[in-house]
C-alpha positions as CSV (number, residue, x, y, z in Angstrom):
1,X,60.0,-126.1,-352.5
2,X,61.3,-122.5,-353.5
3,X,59.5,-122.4,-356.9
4,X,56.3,-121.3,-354.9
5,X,57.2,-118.3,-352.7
6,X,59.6,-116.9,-355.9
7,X,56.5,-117.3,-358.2
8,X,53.9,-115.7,-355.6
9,X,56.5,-112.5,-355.0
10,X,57.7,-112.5,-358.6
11,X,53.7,-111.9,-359.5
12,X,53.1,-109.4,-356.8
13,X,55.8,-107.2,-358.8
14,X,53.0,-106.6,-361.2
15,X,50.6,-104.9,-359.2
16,X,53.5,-102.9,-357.3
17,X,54.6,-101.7,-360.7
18,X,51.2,-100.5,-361.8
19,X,51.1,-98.9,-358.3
20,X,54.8,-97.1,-358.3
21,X,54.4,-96.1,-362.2
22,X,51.0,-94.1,-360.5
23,X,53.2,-93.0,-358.4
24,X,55.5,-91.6,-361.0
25,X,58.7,-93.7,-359.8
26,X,59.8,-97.4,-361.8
27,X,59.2,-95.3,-365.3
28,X,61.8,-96.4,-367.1
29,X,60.5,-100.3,-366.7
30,X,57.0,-99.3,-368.1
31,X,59.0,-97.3,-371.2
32,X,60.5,-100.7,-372.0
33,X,57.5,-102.4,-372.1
34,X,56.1,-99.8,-373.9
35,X,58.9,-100.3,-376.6
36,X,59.6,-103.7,-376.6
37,X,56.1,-104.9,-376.8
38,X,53.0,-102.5,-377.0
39,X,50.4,-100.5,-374.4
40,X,48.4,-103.3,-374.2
41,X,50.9,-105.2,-372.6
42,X,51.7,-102.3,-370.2
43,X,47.5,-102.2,-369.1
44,X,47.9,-105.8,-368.2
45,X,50.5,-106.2,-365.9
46,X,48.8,-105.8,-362.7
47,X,47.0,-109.1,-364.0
48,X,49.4,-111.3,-365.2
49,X,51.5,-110.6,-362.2
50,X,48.5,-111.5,-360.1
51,X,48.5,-114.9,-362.2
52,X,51.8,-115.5,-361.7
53,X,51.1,-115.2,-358.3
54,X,48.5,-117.4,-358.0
55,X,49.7,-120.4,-359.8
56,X,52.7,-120.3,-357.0
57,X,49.9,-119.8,-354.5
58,X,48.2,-122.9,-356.9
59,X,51.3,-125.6,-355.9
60,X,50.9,-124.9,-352.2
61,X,47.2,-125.5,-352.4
62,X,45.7,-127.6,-355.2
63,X,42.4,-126.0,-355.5
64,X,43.8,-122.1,-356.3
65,X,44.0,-123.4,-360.3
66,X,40.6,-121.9,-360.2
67,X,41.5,-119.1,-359.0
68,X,44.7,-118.8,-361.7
69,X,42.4,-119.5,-364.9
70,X,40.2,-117.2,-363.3
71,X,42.8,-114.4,-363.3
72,X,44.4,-115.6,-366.4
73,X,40.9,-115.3,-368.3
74,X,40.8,-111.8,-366.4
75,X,43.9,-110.9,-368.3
76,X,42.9,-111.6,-371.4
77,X,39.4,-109.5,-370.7
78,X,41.7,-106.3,-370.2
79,X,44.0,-107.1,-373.4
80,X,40.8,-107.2,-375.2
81,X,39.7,-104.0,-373.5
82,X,42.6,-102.4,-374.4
83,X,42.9,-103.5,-378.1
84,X,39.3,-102.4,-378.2
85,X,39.1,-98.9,-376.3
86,X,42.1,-96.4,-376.0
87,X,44.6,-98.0,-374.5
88,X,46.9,-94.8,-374.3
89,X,44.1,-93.5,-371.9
90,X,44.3,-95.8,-369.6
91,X,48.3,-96.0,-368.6
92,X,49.4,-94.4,-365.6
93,X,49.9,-90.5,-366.2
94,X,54.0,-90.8,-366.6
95,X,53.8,-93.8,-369.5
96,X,51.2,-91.8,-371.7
97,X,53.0,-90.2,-374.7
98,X,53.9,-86.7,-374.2
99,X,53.7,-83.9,-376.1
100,X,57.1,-82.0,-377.7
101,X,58.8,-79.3,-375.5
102,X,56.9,-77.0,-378.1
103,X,53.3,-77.9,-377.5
104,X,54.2,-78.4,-373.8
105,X,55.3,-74.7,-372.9
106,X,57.8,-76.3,-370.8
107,X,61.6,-77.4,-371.2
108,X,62.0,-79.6,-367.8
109,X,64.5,-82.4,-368.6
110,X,62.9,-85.6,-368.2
111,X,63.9,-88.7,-366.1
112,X,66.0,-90.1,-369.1
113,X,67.0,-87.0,-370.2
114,X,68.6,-86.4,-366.3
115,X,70.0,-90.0,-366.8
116,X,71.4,-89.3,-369.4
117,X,73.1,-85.8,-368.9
118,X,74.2,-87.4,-365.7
């Protein structure tokens, strides 16, 4: 009876990440989903975790599988969105690719390099 409340706040991590990589804090996650898998996969978050979320919501009450293929489908629109349109445009401000300290006119260390130096 625990698989439903770990999948429903497992999926809300998604939205909360989209909303604290805004914030400019969690960067380092989004980086590694940058990396490991692509931008697309970064612009969709927020839905899949929603999905996640709602199949848990889904074994407490039958009738939400709706409401997960509906979100699931919903994920898929933004992937194909993203594929289509610039997906570098729409990440949050901190995961879009920066310019070199030279085109930047500025040398602040960034969060890795701080984690690194330190």
């Amino acid at each position: 009876m625990l698989l439903a409340p770990t999948l429903i706040l497992l999926g809300l991590l998604g939205p909360a990440a989209v909303y604290q990589w805004q914030q400019g804090k969690w960067l380092a996650s989004g980086r590694w989903i940058l990396r490991t898998f692509s931008a697309h996969a970064v612009n969709g978050v927020a839905f899949i975790g929603v999905s996640v979320s709602l199949l848990g919501v889904s074994i407490l009450w039958p009738p939400a599988v709706v409401l997960t293929f509906m979100s699931a489908v919903a994920f898929l629109v933004v992937l194909v969105a993203s594929v289509n349109g610039n997906a570098q445009g729409h990440l949050p401000i901190g995961l879009r690719a920066q310019p070199g300290p030279d085109q930047q006119g500025s040398s602040e260390p960034t969060d890795d390099d701080q984690r690194r130096a330190g």
